[in-house]
N, C-alpha and C positions, 0 to 999 in steps of 0.2 A: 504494500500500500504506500502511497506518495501522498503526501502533504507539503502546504508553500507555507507553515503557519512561521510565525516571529520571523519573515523577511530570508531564510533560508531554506530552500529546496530540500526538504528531507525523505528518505524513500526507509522502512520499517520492513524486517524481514523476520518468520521464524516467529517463534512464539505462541502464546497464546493463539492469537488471529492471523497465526502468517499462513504462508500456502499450503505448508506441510502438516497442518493439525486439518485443511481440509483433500491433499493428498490421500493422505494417510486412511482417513475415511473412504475417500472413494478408490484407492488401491483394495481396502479389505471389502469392500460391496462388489467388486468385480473379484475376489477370488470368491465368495460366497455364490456368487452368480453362476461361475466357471464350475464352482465344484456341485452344482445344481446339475449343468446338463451333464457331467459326466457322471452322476449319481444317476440319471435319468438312462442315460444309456447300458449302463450296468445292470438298471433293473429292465433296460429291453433283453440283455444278454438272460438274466433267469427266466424272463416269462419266454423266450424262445428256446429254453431247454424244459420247461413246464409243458409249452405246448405238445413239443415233440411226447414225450412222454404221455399225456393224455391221447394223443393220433394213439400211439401203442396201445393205450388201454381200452380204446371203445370197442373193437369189438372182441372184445373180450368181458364186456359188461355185459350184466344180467337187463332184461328188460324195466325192471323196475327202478334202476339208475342211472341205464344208457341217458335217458332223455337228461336229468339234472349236468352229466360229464358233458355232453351235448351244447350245454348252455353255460359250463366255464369255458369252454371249448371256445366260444363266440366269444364270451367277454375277456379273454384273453386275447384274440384277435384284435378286436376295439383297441385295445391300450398296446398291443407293436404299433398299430398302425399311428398311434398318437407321437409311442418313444424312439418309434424309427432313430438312428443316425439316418441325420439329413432331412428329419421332419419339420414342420415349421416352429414348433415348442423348440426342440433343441437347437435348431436355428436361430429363434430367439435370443435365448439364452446366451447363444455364444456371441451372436452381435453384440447383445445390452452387455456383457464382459469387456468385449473387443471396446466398446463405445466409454464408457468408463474409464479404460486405462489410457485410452487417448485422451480426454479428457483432464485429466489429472498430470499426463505431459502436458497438454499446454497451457497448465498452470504453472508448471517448472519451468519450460520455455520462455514464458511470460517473466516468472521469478527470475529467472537468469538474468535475462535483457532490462529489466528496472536494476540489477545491480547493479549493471555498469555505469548508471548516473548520470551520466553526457549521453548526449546524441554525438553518432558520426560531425554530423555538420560545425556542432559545436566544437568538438576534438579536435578536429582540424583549425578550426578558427584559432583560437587558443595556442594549438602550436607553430601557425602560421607567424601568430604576434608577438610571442617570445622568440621565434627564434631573430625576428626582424628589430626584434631588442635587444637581446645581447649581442647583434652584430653590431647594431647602432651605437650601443655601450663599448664594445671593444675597440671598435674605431675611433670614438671618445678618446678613450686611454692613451691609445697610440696616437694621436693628434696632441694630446697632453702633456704626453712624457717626447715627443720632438722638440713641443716647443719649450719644454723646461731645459732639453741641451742647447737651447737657441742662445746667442750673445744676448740678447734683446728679454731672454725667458730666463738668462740668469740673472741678470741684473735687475727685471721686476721683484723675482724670488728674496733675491737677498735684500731689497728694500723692504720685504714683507706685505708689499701691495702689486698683485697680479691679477688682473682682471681678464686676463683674456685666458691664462692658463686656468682659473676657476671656473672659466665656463667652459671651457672644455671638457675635464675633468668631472667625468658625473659624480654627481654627489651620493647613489644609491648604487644597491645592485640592482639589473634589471629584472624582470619576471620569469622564473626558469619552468613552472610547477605544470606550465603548458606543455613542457618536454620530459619533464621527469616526475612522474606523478605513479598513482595506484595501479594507474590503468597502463601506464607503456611499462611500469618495473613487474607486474603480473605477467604481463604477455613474455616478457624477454625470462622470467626465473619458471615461468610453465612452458618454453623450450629447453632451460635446462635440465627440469625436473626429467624429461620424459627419455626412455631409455633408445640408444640409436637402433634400429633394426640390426645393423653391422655389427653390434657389439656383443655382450656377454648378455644372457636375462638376468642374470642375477646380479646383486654387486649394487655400490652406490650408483644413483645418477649421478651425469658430473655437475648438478650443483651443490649434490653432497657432498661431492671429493673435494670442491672448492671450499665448501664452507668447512671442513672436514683440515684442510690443509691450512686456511686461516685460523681456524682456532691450534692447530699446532705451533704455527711460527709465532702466534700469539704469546702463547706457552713460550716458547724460546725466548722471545722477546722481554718475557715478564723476568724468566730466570737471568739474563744476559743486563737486564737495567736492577738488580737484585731488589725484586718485590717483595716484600716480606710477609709470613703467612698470617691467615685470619687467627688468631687465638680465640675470641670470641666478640663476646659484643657490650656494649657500655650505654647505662640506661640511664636516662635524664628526662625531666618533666619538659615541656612543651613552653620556651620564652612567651608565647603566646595564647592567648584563649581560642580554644578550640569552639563551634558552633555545634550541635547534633546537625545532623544533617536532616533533610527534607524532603527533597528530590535526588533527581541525577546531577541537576548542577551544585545543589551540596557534595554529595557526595566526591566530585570532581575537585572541586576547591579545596576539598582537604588532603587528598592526595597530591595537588598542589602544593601546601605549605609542610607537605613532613618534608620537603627536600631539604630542610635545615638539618638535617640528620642524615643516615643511608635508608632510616626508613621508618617510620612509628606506626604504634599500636594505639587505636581509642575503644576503651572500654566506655561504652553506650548505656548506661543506668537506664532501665525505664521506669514510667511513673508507677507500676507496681513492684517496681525494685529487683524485675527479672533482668539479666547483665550480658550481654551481648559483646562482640568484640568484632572491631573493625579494621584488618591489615592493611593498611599503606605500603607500596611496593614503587617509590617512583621509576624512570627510565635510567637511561644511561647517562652518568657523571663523569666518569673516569677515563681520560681519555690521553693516559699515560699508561707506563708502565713499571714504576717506582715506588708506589704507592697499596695501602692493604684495602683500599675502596672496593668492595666486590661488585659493584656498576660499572664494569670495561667493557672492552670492544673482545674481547678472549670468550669474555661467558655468552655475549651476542653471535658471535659465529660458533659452540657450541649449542645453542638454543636456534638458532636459525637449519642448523643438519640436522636438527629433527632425529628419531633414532629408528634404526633399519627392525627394530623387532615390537616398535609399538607404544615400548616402556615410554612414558614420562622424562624427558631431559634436565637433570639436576645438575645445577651448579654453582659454586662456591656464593652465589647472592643465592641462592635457592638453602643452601644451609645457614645462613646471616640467618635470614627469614623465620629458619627453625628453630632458630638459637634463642634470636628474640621473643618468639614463642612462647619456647619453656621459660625462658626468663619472667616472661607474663605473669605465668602463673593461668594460663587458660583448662579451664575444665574440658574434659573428656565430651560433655554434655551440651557445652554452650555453643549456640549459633554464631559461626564467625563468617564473613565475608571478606573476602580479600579482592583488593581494589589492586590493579596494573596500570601504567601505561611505561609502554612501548618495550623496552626490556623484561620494566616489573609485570607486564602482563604474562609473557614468556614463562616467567617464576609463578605467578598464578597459575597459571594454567596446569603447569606441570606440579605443581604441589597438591591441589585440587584432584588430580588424575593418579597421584598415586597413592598404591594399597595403603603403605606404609604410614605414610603422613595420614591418612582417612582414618587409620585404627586408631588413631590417638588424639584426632580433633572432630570438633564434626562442621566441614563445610558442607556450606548448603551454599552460597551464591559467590559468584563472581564477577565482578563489574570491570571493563578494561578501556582503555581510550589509545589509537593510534597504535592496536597492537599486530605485531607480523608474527601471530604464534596460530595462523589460520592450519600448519601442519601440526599443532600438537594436539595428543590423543584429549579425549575429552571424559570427563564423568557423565555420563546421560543423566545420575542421580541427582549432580550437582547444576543449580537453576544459573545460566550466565550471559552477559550483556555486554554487546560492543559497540563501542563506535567508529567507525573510519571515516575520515573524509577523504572525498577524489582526489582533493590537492595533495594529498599528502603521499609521498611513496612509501614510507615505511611497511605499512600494514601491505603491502605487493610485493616485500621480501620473499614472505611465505606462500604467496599464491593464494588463489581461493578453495575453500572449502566447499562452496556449491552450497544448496539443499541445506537450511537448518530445521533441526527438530523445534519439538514444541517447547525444551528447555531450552533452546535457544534461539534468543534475539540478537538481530543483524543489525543496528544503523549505519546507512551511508548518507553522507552529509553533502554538499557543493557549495563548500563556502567562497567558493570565488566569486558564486553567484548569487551574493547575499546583497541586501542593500544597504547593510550597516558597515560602513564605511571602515570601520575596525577591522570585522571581520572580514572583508574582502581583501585589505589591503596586506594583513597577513597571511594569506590563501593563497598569494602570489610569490613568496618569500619560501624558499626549500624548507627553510629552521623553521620557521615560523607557523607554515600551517602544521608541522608537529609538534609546538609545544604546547605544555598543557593549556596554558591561559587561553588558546584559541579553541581547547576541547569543551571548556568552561562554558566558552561563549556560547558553543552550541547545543553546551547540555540544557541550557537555558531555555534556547531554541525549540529543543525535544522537549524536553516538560511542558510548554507550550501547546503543541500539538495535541497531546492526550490523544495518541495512538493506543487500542485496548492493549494489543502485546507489549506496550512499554507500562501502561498503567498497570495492568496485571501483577509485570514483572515486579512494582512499586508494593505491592499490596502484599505479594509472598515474602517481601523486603522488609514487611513493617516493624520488627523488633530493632530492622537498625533505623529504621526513619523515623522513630515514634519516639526517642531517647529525653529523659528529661536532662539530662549532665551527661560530661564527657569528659575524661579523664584521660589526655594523652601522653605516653611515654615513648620518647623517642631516641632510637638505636642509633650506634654508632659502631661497624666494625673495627676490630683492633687488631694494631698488629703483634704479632708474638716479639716478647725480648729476645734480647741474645741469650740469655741466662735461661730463657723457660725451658723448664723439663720436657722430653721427648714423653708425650703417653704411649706406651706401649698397647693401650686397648682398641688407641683409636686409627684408622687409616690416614696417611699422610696424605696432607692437600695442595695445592698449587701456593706457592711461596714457602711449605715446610724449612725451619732453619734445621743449614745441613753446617759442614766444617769445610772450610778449603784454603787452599796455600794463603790467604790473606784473611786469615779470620772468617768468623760466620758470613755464610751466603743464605740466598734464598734460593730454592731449588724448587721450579713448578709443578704443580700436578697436574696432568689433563688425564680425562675419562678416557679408558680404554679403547672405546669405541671413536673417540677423536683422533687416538693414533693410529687406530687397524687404516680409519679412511684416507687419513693424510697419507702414509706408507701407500695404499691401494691407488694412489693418485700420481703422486711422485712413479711408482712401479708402473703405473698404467703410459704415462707419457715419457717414460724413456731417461725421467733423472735419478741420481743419485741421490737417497734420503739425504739429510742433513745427520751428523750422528749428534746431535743436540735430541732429537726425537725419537733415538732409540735408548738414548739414556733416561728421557724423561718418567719419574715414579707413578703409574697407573692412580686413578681414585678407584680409592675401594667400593665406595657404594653405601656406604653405611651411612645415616643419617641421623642428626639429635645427639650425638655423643659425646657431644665436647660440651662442658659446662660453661655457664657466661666467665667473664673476669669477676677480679672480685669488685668492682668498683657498679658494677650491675644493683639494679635493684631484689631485696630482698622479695 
């Protein structure tokens, strides 16, 4: 369903009232249908071995029952002739089947084509006018920077008054999101998903191997700048007052302000004093490789390969996470929801989806904004909400998902084609239409509309939007000293301190599965591994096991 409401194009998928809750119905009235006429032809096959049978017995009846066998004899006849294969009954039947599951495609055909959000005409328009802007802006530049080496452009420079190099020189970047957007970074990562005819069936795709070899050299990288390992996590109240949330644009705002932290927890009081907990997981911070920040570009190209057997992809912000957790102090019992965007939805998704983490919390929702975790497995159990916008290419890292169930909701947004000037103007800016303050805008937008599949989704929500107080405590990963004890219980992680010729080093960890792919990559095009990656220490797998610091809350 599409709606123009609060000035932004919005299109609602999945849920409640999306196409697949009415799918889903009319897939199972065409199998009931189907399994009608072949129940019908089955009982043609017994009454044409009954018949027969009766042919055998008449004359072999006595007079005084010939005539009754006589007249099942006929009314046997009446009903093949009804159940024939090929009669108009079970012709019926098999149309009104046939008719039905067409039906129900071109519901999903329909669904498909509203995802994409843009028309053709529009797409093209869009990419026609950025690319005629950054050429416009490039030529800028280079007019710029000639006449800053000019005699005439150094000597304006060094007076500090250049007017002709100031106009030249743009003052902005120009509009890219017409070129690099959901829709051309989908198209280009669903041809590398897909496997060559020429090649092996089995094995990564090569956008596996690729992300699969990024998050190796990643790893290197982190060991080689010596990153230091996660120790645990350090809990601190909230500099500021937190709101209970409301809607979806609450809820978005708050995941917003935990980035003072790597991530915080609000325990949700309601006015009958039942307590609720609500995870903040913002995106990617870290955009080094020196540092114990678990938001880097290492756990993003782990989370974007996806894993070849199904499992849930964990990784070192996906244990932060767990950490902070327990630190919480959250019950076995209590309703949590864990909010993402763009990385941290990645960590949602895959915390949410696995056993492990499910036996010891109980998620029930999941809220995400600008997330590319469209490959990660999902809980069908657990209720969860997205938003993307066109402009934005992050969420076309992971391609699309197709077809949402009825626990899940799709929003796609077109804020470029909003008329609130804010948001348009961000919508054109790469950074921009993915951060969060522009998902805000539109959650705003969404609440608005009062779509039933969003409203619904509000309503199964109401333990976290109904909160009278909120109590937030907000984490901060730490890195291990030099002096910390090795635990022998637990698996070594990516920045583990090791011992080397110049004192303690940090030595990384990557999943197992990130080095089978990277080595299957490297093997596959003909180079030589790097032996940084076959040194690298496996993660174990194990999850929850490291205690916070002590500086954590009791």
């Amino acid at each position: 369903m599409t709606g123009h409401e609060g000035d932004t194009p919005i299109s609602v998928h999945g849920g409640y009232a999306g196409t697949h809750a009415v799918t889903a119905d009319l897939e199972t009235a065409s199998g009931v249908v189907s399994d009608a006429a072949h129940s019908i032809e089955e009982c043609w096959r017994q009454l044409r071995q009954a018949q027969h049978q009766i042919d055998d017995q008449i004359p072999q009846a006595g007079p005084e029952v010939r005539a009754w066998v006589v007249r099942v004899r006929d009314v046997i006849d009446d009903a093949l002739s009804i159940s024939a294969p090929g009669s108009a009954l079970v012709g019926a039947l098999d149309s009104c089947g046939s008719d039905l599951l067409r039906v129900a495609q071109g519901y999903e055909d329909a669904e498909r084509a509203a995802r994409q959000g843009i028309s053709l005409f529009e797409t093209a328009g869009r990419y026609g006018h950025d690319i005629l802007s950054m050429g416009v802006s490039a030529t800028r530049a280079v007019w710029a920077t000639t006449w800053r080496w000019t005699l005439p452009g150094q000597v304006a420079h060094n007076r500090g008054f250049d007017p002709i190099g100031g106009a030249l020189m743009p003052n902005s970047l120009p509009p890219m999101t017409g070129v690099f957007n959901r829709g051309s970074v989908t198209f280009v990562t669903g041809l590398l998903d897909e496997r060559s005819p020429l090649g092996p069936p089995t094995g990564p795709t090569p956008y596996q191997s690729i992300a699969g070899m990024l998050a190796g050299v990643g790893a290197g990288l982190e060991w080689l700048m010596g990153e230091p390992a996660i120790a645990g996590v350090k809990a601190q109240p909230s500099r500021a007052a937190v709101a209970a949330p409301r809607d979806l644009e609450g809820i978005y705002a708050n995941v917003d302000s935990a980035a003072e932290g790597h991530l915080a927890i609000d325990k949700v009081i309601g006015p009958d004093g039942e307590v609720s907990y609500i995870v903040n997981i913002p995106g990617t911070a870290d955009h080094g490789y020196s540092d114990a920040d678990p938001r880097d570009w290492p756990a993003n190209a782990e989370g974007a390969m996806g894993s070849a057997d199904g499992e849930p992809v964990m990784t070192d912000y996906s244990e932060a996470v767990l950490m902070a957790m327990e630190d919480a102090g959250i019950p076995p019992d209590a309703p949590v929801m864990l909010v993402g965007h763009s990385q941290g939805a990645t960590v949602a998704y895959g915390l949410a989806a696995s056993p492990l983490v499910q036996s010891k919390y109980s998620i029930t929702h999941v809220v995400t904004a600008g997330s590319p975790a469209d490959d990660q497995p999902r809980n069908p159990n657990v209720k969860s909400l997205t938003v993307q916008d066109a402009s934005d290419l992050v969420p076309g890292v992971d391609g699309d998902r197709g077809t949402r169930g009825v626990n899940e909701v799709l929003i796609t947004t077109d804020a470029r084609a909003s008329s609130d000037p804010e948001t348009a103007a961000a919508a054109r800016g790469i950074v921009s239409a993915h951060e969060m303050p522009q998902y805000t805008r539109l959650a705003r937008d969404i609440d608005a509309l009062g779509h039933p599949s969003v409203e619904h989704y509000k309503a199964t929500a109401g333990m976290f939007l109904s909160g009278a107080a909120v109590e937030r405590t907000v984490y901060t990963a730490q890195p291990a000293g030099e002096s910390a004890p090795q635990e022998p219980s637990r698996p070594q992680r990516r920045g583990e301190a090791v011992t080397g010729p110049r004192g303690p080093l940090s030595m990384p960890v990557i999943s197992e599965q990130t080095r089978e792919r990277a080595l299957e990559y490297f093997n596959a095009n003909g180079f030589p591994a790097p032996p940084v990656l076959e040194r690298l220490p496996t993660l174990g797998g194990q999850l929850g096991t490291v205690a916070p610091l002590p500086g954590g809350r009791d």
